[in-house]
N, CA, C and O atoms as a MOPAC input file, in Angstrom:
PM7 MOZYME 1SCF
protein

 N     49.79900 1   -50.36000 1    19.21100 1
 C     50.76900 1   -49.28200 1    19.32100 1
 C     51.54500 1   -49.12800 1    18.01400 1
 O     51.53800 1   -48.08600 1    17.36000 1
 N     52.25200 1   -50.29500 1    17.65700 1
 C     52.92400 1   -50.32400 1    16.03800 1
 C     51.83000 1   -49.64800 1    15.01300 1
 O     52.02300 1   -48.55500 1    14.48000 1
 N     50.84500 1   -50.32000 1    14.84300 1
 C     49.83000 1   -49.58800 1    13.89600 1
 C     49.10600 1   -48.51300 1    14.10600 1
 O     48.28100 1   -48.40600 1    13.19900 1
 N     49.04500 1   -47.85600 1    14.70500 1
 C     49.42900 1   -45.91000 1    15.45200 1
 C     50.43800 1   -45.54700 1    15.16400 1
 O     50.43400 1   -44.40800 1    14.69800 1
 N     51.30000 1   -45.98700 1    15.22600 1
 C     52.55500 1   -45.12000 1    15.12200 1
 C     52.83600 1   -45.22200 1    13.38000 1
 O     53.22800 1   -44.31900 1    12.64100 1
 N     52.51600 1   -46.53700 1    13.05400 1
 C     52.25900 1   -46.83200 1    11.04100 1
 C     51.45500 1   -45.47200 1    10.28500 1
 O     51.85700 1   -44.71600 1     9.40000 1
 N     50.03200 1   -45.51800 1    11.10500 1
 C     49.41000 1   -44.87200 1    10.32900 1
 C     49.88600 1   -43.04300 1    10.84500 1
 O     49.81600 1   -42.02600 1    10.15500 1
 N     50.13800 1   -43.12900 1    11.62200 1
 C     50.78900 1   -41.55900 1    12.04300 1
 C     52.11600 1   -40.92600 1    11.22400 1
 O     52.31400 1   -39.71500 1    11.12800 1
 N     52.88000 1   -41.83300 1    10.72100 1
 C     53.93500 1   -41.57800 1    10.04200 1
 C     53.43400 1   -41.63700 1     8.20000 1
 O     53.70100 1   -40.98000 1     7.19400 1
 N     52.53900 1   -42.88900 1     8.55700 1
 C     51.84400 1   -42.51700 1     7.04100 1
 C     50.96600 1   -41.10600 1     6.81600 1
 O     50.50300 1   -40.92000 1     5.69000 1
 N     50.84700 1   -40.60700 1     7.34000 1
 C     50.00600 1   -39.53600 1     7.27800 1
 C     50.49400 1   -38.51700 1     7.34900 1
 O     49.99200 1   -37.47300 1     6.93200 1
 N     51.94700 1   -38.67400 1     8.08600 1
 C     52.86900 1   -37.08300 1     7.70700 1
 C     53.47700 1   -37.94800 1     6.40900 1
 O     53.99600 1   -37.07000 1     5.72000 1
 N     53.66500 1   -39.17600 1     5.75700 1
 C     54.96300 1   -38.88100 1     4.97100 1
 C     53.47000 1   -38.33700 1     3.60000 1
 O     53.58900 1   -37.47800 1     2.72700 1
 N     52.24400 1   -39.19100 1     3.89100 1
 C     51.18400 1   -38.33600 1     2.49300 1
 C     51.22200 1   -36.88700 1     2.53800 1
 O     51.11200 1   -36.30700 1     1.45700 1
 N     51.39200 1   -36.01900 1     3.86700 1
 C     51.22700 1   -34.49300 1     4.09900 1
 C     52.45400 1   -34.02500 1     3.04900 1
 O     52.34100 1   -33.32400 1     2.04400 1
 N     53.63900 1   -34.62900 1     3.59900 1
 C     54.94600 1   -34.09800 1     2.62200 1
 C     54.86400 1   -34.21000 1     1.34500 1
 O     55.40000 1   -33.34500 1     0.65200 1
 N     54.18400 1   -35.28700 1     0.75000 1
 C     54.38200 1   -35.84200 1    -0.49000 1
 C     53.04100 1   -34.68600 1    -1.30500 1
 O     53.21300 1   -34.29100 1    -2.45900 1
 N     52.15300 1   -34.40200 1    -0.72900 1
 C     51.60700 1   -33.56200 1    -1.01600 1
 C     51.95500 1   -31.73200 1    -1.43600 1
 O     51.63400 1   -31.01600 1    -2.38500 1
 N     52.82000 1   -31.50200 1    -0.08100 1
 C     53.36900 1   -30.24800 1    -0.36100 1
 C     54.57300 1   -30.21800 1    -1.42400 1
 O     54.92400 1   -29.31200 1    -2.18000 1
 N     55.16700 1   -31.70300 1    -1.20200 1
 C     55.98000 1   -31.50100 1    -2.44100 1
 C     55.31500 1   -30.93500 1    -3.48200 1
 O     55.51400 1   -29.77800 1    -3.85300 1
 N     54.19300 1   -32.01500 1    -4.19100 1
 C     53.56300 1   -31.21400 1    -5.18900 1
 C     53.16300 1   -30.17300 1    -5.54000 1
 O     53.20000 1   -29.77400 1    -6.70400 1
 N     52.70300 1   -29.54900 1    -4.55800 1
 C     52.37500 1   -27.98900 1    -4.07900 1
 C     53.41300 1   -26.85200 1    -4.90900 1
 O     53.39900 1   -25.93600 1    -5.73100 1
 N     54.34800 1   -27.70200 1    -3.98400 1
 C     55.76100 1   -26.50000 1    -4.35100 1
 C     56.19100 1   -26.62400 1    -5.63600 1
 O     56.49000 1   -25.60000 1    -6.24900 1
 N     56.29800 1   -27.93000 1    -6.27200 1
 C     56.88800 1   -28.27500 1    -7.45800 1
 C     55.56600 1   -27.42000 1    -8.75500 1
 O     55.73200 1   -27.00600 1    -9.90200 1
 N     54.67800 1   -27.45100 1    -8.10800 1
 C     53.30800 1   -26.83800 1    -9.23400 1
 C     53.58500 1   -24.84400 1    -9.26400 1
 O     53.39900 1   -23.93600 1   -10.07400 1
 N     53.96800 1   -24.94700 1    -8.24900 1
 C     54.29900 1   -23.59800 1    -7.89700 1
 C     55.65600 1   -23.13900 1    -8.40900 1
 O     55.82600 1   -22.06500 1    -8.98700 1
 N     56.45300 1   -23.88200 1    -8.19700 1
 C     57.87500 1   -23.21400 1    -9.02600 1
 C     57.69300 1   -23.73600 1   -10.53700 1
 O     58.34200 1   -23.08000 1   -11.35100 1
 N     56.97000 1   -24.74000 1   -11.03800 1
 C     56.63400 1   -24.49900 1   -12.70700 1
 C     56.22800 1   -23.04300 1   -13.18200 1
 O     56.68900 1   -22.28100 1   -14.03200 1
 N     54.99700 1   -22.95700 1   -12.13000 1
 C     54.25900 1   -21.49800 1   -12.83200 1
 C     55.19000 1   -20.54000 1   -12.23200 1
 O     54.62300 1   -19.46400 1   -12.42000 1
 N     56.07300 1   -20.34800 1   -11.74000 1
 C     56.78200 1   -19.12100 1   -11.58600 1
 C     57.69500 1   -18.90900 1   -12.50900 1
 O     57.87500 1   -17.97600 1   -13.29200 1
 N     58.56000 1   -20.45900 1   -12.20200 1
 C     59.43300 1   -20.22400 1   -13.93700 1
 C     58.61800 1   -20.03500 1   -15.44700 1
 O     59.18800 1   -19.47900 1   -16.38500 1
 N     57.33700 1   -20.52000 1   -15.55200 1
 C     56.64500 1   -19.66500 1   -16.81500 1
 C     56.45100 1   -18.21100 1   -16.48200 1
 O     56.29400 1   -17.42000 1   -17.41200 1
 N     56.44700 1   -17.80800 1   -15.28800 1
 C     56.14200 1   -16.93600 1   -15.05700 1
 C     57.36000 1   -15.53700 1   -15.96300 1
 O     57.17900 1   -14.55900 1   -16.68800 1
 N     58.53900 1   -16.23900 1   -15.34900 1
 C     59.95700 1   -15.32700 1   -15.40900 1
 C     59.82900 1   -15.78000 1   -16.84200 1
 O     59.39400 1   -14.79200 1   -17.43400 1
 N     59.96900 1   -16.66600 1   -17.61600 1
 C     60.16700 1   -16.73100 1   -18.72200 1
 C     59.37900 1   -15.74600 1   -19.49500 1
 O     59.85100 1   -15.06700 1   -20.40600 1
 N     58.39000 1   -15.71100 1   -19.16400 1
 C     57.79900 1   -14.46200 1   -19.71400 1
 C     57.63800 1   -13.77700 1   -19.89500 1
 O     57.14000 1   -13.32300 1   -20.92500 1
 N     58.20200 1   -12.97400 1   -18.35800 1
 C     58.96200 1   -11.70100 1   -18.13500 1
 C     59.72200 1   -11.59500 1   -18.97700 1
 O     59.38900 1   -10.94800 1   -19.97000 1
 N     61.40100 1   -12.35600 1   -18.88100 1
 C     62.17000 1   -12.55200 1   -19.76400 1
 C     61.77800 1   -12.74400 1   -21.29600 1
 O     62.81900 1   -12.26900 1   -21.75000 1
 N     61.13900 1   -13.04500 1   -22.28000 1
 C     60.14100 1   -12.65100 1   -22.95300 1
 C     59.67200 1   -10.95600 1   -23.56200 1
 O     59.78600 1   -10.28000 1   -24.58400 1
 N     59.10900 1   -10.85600 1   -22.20900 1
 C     58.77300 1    -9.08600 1   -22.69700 1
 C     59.42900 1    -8.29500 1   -22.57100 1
 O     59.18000 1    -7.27800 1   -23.21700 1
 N     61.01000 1    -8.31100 1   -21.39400 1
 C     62.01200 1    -7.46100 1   -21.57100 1
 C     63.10100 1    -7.36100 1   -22.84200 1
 O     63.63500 1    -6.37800 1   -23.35400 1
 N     63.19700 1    -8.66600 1   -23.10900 1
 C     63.54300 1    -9.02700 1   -24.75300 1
 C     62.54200 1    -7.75900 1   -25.64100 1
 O     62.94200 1    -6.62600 1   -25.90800 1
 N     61.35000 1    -8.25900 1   -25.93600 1
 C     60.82300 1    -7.87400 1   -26.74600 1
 C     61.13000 1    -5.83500 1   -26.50200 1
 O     61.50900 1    -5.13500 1   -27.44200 1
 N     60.87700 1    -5.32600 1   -25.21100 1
 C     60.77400 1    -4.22900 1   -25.03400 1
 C     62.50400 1    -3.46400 1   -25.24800 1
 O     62.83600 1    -2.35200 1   -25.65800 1
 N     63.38400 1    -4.74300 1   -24.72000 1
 C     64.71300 1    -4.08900 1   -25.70200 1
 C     64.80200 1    -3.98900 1   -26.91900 1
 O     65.06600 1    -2.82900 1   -27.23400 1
 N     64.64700 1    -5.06900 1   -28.27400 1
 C     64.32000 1    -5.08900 1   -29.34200 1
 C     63.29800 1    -3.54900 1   -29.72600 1
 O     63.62500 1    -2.71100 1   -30.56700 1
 N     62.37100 1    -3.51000 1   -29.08900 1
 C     61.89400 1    -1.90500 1   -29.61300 1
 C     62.54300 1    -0.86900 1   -29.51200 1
 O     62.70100 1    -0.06300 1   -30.42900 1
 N     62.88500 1    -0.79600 1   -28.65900 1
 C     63.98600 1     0.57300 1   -28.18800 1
 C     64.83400 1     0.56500 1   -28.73100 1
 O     65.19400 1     1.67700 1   -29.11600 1
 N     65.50600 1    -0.34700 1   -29.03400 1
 C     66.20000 1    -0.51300 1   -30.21900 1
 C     66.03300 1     0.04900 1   -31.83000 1
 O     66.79700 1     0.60900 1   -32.61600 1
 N     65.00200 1    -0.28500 1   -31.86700 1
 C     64.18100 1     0.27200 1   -33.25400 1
 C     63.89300 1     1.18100 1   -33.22600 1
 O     63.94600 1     1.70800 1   -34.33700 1
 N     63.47200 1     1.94300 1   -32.28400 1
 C     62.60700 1     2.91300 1   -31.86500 1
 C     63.93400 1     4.00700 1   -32.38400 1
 O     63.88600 1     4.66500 1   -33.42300 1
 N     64.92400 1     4.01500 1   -31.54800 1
 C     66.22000 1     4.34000 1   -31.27400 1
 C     66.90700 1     4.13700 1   -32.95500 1
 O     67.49200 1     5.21100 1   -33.09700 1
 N     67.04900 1     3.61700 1   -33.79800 1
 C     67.70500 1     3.50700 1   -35.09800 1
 C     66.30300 1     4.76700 1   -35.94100 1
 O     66.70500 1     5.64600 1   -36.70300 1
 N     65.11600 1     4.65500 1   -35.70100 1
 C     64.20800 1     5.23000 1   -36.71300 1
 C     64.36800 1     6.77100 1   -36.04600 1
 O     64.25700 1     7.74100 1   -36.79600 1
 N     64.57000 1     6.91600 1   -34.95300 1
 C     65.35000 1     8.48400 1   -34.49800 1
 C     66.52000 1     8.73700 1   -35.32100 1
 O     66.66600 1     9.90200 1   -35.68900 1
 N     67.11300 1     8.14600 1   -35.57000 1
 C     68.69200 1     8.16100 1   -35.51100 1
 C     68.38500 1     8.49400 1   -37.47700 1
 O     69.19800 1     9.31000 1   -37.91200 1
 N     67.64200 1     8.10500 1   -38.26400 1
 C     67.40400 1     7.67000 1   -39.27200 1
 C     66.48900 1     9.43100 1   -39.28100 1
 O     67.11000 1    10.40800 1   -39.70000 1
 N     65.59200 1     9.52000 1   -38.97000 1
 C     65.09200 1    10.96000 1   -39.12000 1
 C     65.67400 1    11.88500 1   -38.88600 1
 O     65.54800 1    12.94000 1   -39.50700 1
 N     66.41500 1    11.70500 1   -37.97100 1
 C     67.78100 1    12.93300 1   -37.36000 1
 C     68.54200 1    13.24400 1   -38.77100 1
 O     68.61300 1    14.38600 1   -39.22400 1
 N     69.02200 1    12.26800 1   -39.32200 1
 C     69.20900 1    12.41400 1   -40.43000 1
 C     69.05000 1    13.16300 1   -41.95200 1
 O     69.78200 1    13.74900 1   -42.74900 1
 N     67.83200 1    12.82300 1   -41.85600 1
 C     66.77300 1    13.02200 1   -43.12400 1
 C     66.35200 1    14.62900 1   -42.72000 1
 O     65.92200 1    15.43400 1   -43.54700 1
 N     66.52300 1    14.86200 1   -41.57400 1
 C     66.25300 1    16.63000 1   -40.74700 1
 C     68.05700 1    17.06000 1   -40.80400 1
 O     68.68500 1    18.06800 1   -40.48000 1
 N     68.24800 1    16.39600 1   -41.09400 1
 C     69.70500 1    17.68200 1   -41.53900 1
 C     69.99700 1    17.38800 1   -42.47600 1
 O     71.12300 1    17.77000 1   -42.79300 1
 N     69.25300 1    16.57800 1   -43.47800 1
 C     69.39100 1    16.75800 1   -44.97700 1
 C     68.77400 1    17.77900 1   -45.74600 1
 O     69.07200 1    18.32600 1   -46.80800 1
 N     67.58400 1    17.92900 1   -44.72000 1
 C     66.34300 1    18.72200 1   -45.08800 1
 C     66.96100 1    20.03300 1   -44.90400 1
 O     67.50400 1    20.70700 1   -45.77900 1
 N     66.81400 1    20.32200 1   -43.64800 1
 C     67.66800 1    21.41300 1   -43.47700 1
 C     68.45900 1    22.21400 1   -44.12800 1
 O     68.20200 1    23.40500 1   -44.30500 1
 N     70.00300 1    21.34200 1   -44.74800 1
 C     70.72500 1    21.58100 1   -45.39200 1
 C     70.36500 1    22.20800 1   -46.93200 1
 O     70.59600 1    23.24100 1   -47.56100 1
 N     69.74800 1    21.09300 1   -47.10800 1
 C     68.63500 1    21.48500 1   -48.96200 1
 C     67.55400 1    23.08800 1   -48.83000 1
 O     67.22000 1    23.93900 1   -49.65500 1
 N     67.32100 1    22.91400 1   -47.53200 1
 C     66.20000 1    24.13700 1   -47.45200 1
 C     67.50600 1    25.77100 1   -47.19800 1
 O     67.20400 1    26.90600 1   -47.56600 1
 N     68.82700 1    25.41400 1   -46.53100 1
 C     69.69500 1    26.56300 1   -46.45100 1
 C     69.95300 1    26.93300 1   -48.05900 1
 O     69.41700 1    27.88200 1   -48.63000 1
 N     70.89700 1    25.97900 1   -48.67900 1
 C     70.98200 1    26.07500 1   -50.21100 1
 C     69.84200 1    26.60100 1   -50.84500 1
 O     70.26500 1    27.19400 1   -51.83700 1
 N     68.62100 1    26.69500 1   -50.79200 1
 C     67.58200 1    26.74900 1   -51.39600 1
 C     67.50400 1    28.50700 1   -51.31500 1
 O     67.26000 1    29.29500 1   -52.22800 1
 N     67.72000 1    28.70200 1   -50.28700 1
 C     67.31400 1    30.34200 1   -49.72300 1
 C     68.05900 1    31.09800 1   -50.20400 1
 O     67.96700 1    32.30000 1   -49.95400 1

């Protein structure tokens, strides 16, 4: 009866010790996961950013143009 009830408890505490791993393998790759995300929303702010200054920079250079082409006429 003791060694039934040994190996029955051994066998849920290996089941747990197992899903631990499970879960712990699983929230690694999710946090690489987000990090990565986090990663490309970085990167995709950084463009827009740029993207956004080289507008801002031609907007410019078009009412310089502009201006030079009124004088001109």
């Amino acid at each position: 009866m003791f060694s039934s009830e040994l190996f029955r408890l051994r066998a849920a505490w290996d089941d747990t010790v197992e899903q631990l791993d499970t879960v712990r393998r699983e929230n690694k790759n999710l946090a690489e996961e987000i990090k990565d995300l986090l990663d490309q929303l970085g990167e995709g702010g950084r463009s827009i950013h740029e993207l956004d200054k080289q507008r801002r920079r031609l907007q410019v250079k078009k009412q310089g143009l502009l201006k030079h082409h009124i004088l001109v006429q």
